[in-house]
ZALO-650380 format. One record per residue (C-alpha): residue in three letters; x negated, y negated, z. Coordinates in nm, 3 decimals, m for minus. Each point is the difference from the previous one (the first is absolute). Last residue first. Example, Ala and Ser with C-alpha at 12.3 -4.5 7.8 and 13.67 -1.06 7.14 Angstrom:
# residues 2
TIMI   code      east     north        up
TIMI    SER    m1.367     0.106     0.714
TIMI    ALA     0.137     0.344     0.066
END
This chain:
# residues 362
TIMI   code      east     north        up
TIMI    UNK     2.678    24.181     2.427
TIMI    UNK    m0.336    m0.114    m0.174
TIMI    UNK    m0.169     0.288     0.050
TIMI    UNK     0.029     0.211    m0.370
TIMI    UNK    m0.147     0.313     0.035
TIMI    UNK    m0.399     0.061     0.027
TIMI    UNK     0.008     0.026     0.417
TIMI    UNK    m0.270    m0.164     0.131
TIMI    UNK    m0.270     0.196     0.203
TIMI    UNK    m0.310    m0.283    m0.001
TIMI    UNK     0.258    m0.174     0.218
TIMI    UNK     0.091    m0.355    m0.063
TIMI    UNK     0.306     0.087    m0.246
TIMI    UNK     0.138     0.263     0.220
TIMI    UNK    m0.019    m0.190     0.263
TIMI    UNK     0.165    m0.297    m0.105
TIMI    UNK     0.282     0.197    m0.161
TIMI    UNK     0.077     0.219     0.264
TIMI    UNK     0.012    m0.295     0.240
TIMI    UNK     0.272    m0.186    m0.253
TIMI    UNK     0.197     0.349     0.004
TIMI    UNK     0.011    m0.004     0.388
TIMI    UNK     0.077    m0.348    m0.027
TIMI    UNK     0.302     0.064    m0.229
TIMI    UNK     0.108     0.363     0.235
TIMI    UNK     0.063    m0.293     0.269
TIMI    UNK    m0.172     0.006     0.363
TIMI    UNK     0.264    m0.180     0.203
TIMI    UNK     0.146     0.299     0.027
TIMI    UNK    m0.246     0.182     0.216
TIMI    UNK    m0.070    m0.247     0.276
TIMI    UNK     0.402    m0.040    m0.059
TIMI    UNK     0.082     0.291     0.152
TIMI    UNK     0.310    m0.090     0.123
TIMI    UNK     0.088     0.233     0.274
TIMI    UNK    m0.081    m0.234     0.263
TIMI    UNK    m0.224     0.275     0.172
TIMI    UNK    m0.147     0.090    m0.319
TIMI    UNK    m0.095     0.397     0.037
TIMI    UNK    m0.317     0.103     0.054
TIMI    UNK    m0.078    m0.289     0.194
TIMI    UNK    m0.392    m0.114    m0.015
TIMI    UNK     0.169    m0.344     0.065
TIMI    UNK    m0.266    m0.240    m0.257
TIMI    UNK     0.224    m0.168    m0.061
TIMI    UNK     0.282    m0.182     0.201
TIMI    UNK    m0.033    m0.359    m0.209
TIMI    UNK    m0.126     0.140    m0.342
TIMI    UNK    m0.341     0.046    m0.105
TIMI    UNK     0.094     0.148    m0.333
TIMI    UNK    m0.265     0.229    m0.088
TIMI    UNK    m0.142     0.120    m0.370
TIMI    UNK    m0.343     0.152     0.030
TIMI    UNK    m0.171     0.002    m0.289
TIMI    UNK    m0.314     0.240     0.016
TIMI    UNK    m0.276     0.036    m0.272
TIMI    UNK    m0.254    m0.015     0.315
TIMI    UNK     0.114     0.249     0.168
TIMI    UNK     0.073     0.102     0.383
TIMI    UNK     0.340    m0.031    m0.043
TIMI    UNK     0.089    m0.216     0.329
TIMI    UNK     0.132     0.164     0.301
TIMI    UNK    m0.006    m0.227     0.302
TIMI    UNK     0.016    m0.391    m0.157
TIMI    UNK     0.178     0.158    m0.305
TIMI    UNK     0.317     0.036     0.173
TIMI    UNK     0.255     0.222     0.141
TIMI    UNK     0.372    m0.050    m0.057
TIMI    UNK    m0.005    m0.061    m0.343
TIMI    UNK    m0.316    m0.003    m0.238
TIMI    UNK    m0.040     0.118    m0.359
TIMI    UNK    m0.354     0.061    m0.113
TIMI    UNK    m0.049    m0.059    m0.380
TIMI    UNK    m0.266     0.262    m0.103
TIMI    UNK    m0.306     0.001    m0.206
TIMI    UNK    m0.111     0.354     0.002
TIMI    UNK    m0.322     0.091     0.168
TIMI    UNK     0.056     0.348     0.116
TIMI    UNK    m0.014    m0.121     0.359
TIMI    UNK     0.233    m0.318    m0.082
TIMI    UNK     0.239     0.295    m0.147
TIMI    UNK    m0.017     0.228     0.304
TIMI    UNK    m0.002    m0.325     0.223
TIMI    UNK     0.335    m0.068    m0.114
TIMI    UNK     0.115     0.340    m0.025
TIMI    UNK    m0.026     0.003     0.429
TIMI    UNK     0.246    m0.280     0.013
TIMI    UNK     0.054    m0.370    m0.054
TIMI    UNK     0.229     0.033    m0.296
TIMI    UNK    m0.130    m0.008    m0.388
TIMI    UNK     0.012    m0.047    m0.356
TIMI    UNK    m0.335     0.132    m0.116
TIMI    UNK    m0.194    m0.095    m0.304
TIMI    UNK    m0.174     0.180    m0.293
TIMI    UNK     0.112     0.340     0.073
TIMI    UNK    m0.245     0.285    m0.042
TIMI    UNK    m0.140    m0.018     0.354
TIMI    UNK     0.338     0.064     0.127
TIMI    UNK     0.039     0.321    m0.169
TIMI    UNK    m0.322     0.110     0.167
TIMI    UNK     0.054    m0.109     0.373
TIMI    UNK     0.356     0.078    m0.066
TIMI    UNK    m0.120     0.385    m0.060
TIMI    UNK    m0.209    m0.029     0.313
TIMI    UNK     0.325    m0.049     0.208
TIMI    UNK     0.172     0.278    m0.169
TIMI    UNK     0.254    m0.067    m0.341
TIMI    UNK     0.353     0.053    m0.054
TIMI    UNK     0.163    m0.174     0.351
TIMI    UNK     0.061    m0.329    m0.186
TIMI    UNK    m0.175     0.019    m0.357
TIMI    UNK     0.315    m0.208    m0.138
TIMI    UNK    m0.060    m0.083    m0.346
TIMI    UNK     0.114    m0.334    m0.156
TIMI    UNK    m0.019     0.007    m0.417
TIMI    UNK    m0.213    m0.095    m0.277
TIMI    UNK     0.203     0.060    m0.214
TIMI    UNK     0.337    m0.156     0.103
TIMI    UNK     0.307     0.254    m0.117
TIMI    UNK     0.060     0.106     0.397
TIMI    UNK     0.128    m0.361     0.105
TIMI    UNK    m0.174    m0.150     0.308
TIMI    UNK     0.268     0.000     0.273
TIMI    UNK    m0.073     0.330     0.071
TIMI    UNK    m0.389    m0.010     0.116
TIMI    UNK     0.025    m0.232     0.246
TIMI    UNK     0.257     0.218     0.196
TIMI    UNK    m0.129     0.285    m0.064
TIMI    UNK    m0.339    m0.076     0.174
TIMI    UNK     0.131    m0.125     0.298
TIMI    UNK     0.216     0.334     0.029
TIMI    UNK    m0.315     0.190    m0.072
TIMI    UNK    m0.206    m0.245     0.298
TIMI    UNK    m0.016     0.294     0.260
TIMI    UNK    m0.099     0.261    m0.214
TIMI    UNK    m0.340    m0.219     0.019
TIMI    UNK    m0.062    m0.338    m0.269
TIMI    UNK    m0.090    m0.138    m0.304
TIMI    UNK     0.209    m0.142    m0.324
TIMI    UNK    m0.215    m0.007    m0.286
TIMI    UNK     0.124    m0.260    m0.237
TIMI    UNK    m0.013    m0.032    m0.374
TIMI    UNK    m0.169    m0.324    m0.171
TIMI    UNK     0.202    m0.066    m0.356
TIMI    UNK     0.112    m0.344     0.065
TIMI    UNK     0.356     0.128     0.073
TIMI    UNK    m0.104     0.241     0.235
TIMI    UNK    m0.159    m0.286     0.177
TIMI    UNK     0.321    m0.144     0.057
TIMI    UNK     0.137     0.283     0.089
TIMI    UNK    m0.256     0.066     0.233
TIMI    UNK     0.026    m0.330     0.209
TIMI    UNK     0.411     0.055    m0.032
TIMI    UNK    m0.063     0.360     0.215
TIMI    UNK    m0.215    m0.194     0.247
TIMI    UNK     0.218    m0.223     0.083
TIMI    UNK     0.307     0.265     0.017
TIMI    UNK    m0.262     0.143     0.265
TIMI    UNK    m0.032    m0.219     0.242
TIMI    UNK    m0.334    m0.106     0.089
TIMI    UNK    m0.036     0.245     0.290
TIMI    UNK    m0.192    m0.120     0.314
TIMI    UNK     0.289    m0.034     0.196
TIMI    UNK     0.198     0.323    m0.128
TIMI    UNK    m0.251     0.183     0.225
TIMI    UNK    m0.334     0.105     0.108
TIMI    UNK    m0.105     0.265    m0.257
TIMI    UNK     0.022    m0.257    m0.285
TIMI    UNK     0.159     0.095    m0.327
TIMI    UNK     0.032    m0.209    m0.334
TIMI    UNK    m0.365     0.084    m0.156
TIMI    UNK     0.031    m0.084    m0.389
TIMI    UNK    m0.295     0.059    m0.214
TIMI    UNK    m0.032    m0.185    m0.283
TIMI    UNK    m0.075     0.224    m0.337
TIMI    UNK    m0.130    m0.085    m0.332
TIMI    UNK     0.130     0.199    m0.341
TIMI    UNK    m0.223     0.239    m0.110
TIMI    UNK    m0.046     0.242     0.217
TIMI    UNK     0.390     0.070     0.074
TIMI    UNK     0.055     0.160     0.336
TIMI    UNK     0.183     0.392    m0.119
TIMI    UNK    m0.096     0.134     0.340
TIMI    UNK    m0.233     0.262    m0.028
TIMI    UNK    m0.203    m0.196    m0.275
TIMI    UNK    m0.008    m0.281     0.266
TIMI    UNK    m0.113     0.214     0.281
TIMI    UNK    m0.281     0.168    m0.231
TIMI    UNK    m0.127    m0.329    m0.101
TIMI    UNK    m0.017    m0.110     0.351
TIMI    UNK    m0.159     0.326     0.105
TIMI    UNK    m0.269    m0.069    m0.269
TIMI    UNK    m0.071    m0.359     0.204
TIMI    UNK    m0.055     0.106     0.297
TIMI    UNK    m0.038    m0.288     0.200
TIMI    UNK    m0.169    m0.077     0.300
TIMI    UNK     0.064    m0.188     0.315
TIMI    UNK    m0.124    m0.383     0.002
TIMI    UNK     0.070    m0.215     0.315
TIMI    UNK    m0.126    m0.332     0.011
TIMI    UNK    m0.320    m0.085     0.170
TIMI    UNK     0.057    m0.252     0.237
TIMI    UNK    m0.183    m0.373    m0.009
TIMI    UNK     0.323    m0.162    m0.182
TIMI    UNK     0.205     0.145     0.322
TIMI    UNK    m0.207    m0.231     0.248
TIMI    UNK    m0.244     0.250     0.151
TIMI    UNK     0.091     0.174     0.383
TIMI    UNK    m0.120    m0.243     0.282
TIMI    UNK    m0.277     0.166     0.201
TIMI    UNK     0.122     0.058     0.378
TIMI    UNK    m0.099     0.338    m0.016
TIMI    UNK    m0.199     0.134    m0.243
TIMI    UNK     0.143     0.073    m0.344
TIMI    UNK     0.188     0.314    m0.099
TIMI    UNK     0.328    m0.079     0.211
TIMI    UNK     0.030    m0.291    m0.160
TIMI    UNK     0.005     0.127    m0.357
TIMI    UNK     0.363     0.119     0.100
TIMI    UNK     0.081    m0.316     0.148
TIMI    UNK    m0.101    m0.188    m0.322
TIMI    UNK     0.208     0.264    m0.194
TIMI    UNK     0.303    m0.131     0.195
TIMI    UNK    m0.046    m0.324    m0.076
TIMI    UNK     0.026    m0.282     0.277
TIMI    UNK    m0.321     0.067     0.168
TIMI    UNK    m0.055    m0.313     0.198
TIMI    UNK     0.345    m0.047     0.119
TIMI    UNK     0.070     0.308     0.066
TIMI    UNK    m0.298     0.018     0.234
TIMI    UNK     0.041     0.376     0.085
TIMI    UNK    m0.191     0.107     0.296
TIMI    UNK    m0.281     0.318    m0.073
TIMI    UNK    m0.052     0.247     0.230
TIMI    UNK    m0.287     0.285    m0.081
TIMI    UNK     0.144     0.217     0.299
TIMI    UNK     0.318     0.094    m0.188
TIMI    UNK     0.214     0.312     0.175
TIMI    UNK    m0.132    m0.158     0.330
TIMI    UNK     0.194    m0.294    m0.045
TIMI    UNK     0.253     0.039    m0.274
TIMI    UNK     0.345    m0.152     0.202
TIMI    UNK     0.203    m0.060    m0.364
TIMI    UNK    m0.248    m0.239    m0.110
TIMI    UNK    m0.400    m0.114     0.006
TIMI    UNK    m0.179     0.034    m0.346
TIMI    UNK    m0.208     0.305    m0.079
TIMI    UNK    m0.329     0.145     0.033
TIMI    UNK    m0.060     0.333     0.162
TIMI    UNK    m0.376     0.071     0.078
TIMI    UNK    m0.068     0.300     0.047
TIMI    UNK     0.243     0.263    m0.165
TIMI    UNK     0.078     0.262     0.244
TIMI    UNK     0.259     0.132    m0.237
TIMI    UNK     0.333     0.015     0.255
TIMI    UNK    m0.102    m0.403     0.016
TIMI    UNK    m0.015    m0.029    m0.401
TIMI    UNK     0.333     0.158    m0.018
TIMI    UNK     0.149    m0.193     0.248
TIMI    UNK    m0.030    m0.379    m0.150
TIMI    UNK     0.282     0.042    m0.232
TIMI    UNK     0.219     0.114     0.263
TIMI    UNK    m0.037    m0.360     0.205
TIMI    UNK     0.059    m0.190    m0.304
TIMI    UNK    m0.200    m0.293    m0.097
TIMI    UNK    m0.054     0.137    m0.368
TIMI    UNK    m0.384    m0.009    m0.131
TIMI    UNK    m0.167     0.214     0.248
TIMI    UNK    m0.391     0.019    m0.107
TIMI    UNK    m0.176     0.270     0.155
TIMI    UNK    m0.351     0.049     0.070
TIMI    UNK    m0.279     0.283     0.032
TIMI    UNK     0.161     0.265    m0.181
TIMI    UNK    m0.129     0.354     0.128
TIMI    UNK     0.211     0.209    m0.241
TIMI    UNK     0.086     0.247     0.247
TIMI    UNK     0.235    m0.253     0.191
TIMI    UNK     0.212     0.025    m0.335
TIMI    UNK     0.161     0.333     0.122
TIMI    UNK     0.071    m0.146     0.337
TIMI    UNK     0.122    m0.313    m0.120
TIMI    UNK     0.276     0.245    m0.227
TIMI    UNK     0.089     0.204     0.257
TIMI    UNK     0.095    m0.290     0.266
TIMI    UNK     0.133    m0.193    m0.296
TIMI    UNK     0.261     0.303    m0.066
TIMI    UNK     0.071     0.019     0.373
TIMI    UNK     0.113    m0.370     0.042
TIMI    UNK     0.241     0.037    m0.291
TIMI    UNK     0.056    m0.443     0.011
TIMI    UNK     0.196    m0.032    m0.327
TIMI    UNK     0.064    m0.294    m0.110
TIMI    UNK    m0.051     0.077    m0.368
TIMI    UNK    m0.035     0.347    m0.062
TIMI    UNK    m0.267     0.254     0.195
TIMI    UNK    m0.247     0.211    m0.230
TIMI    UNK    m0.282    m0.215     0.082
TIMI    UNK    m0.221     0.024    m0.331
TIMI    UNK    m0.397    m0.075    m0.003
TIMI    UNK    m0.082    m0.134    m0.310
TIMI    UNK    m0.346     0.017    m0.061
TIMI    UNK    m0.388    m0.173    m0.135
TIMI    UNK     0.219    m0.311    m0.089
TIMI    UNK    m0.178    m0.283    m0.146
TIMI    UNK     0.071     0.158    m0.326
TIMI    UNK     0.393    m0.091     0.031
TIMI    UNK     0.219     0.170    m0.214
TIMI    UNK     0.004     0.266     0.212
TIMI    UNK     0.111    m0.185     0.243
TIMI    UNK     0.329    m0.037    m0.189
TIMI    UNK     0.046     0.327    m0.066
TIMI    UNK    m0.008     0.089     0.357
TIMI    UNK     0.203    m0.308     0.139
TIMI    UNK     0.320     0.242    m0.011
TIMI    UNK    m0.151     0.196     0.262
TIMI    UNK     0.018    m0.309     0.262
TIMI    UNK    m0.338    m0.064     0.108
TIMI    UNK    m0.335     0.073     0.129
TIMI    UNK    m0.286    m0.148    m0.207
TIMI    UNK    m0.362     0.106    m0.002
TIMI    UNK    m0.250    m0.255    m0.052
TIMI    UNK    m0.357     0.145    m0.048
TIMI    UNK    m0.293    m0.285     0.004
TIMI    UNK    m0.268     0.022    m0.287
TIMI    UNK     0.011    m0.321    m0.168
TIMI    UNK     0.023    m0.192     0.338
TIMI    UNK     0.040    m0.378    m0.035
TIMI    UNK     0.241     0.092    m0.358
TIMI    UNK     0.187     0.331     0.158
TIMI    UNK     0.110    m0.206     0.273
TIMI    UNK     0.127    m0.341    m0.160
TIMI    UNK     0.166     0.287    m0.288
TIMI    UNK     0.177     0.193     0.278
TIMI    UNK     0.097    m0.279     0.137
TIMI    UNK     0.147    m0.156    m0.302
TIMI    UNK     0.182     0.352    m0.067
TIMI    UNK     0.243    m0.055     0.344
TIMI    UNK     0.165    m0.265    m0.272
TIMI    UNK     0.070     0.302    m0.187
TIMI    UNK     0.144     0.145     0.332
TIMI    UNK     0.199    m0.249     0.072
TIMI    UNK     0.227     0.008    m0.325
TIMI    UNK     0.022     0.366     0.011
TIMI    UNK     0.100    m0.020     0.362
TIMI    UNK    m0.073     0.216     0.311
TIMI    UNK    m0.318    m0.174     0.104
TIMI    UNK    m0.323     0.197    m0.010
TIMI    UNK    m0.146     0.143     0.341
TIMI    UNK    m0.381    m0.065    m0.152
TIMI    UNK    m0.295     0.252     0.091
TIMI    UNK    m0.331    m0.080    m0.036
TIMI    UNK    m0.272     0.165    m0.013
TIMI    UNK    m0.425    m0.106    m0.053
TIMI    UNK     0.033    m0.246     0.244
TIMI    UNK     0.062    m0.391    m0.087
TIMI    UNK    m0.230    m0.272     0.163
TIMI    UNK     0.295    m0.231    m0.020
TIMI    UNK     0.098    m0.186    m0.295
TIMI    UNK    m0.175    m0.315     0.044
TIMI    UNK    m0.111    m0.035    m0.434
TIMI    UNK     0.332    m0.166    m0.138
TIMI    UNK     0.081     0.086    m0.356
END
């Protein structure tokens, strides 16, 4: 844990990113904060969806929700809302997107000192500037620590972060898996085939259906993960499987709330996953996890745990942050096989102090 933070005020309110992937990474700050000054309040203004999630967080005195959808600028809705918050006298700000809208709230709310990275025309809106060595910081989360330590002080190499952690509730889990039929007894991999972004960080999904047959047929079920969104996804790994297998493949798309997966997901004994916001949910609830990379890479957005595999081909015209592959061939994606997915599951779950008590040797 680095000790030049800046001599932090008493409040602070962070303009959260929009993201469930970003804004467990955002929890890093919140811990480098809360750990140099025990007694600091960090509210949080985000998305209303990032409620439950914060509220997993005990760095987090608040969630402060902006009832405005993705995008959206609604000018006189941040007006209101900075000058309700102006009453509560916080002394900095921390601006984590480079948006110009993202940086209004705190300027309607007479907040201070206003720290944020240059972008979108901020001046004025941001008077705590801070330039953006990509090169320097090349992880997202480092940026986000960043903008707690003084200027011009590199942020820590990613093995010096703390790694997020949100809480568990461990008698809601039970509940949740009572509620919906998930075998106890039998051990569970949790599959996560969506990715907000696009098809070009989805492992496709007829991969991961033959990745849970064959683990159906070693007697470990799979949990299949994901929003209303990712039910199709869901189906379509869970039908090839035939219905007699016990244990079985259960689609959870769409059935449970964000801090329901945060339970259920802390009951599996590995993750399957894209690069998206479920990703750091399980590497936040300390699940080893297999990390599947296509058009982004690990270099940016890395699982911040240390029972991570990430599994990344490297090829020729990755990374392309495309949401859809431009050549239409998708091979970043391909070229990762269902057999070394298996052979990852495997290592991990035989190096982990979480293995799974079937048969592993695939």
């Amino acid at each position: 844990m680095t000790p030049h933070t800046t001599a932090r005020p008493a409040r602070v309110l962070v303009v959260g990113p929009a993201w469930v992937g970003d804004m467990i990474m955002a929890q890093t700050l919140f811990k480098t904060l809360r750990h140099e000054h025990p007694d600091i309040e960090i509210d949080v203004l985000a998305p209303g969806w990032s409620a439950p999630l914060l509220a997993r967080m005990p760095e987090v005195r608040k969630a402060v929700q902006v009832p405005l959808g993705h995008g959206e600028l609604g000018l006189r809705t941040r007006y209101r809302l900075g000058r309700e918050l102006a009453g509560r006298e916080y002394d900095q700000a921390l601006v984590l997107p480079r948006s110009f809208k993202s940086a209004l709230i705190p300027w309607f709310a007479q907040v201070p000192r206003r720290t944020g990275y240059l972008g979108e025309s901020r001046y004025g809106l941001i008077n705590d500037r801070r330039a953006l060595d990509r090169a320097a910081v090349p992880l997202m989360v480092q940026r986000y620590v960043g903008l707690g330590l003084e200027p011009g002080v590199g942020a820590p190499h990613l093995d010096k972060l703390p790694r997020p952690a949100l809480t568990v509730d461990a008698a809601n889990g039970s509940r949740l898996a009572e509620k919906l039929g998930l075998s106890t007894t039998a051990p569970a991999v949790g599959l996560m085939p969506g990715a907000e972004y696009g098809p070009a960080k989805q492992w496709p999904p007829e991969y991961y259906a033959d990745l849970a047959r064959r683990l159906v047929q070693k007697g470990v079920q799979s949990w299949v993960f994901g929003s209303q969104k990712d039910f199709e996804l869901g189906e379509r790994i869970v039908a090839p499987v035939p219905p007699g297998l016990t244990p079985g493949v259960v689609n959870l798309c769409g059935k449970t709330h964000l801090h329901d997966a945060i339970d259920l997901l802390a009951r599996v004994k590995i993750a399957v996953t894209n690069d998206s916001g479920l990703m750091h949910v399980a590497a936040a609830v300390g699940v080893p996890l297999i990390a599947i990379y296509g058009s982004s890479t690990p270099a940016y957005t890395p699982p911040m745990s240390d029972l991570a595999s990430v599994m990344y081909t490297g090829i020729e015209c990755s990374p392309c942050f495309d949401r859809t592959c431009r050549y239409g061939h998708y091979r970043c994606l391909r070229e990762i096989t269902a057999t070394g997915v298996l052979e990852q599951v495997c290592r991990l779950l035989s190096t982990t102090r979480n293995p799974c008590k079937a048969d592993t040797s695939f």
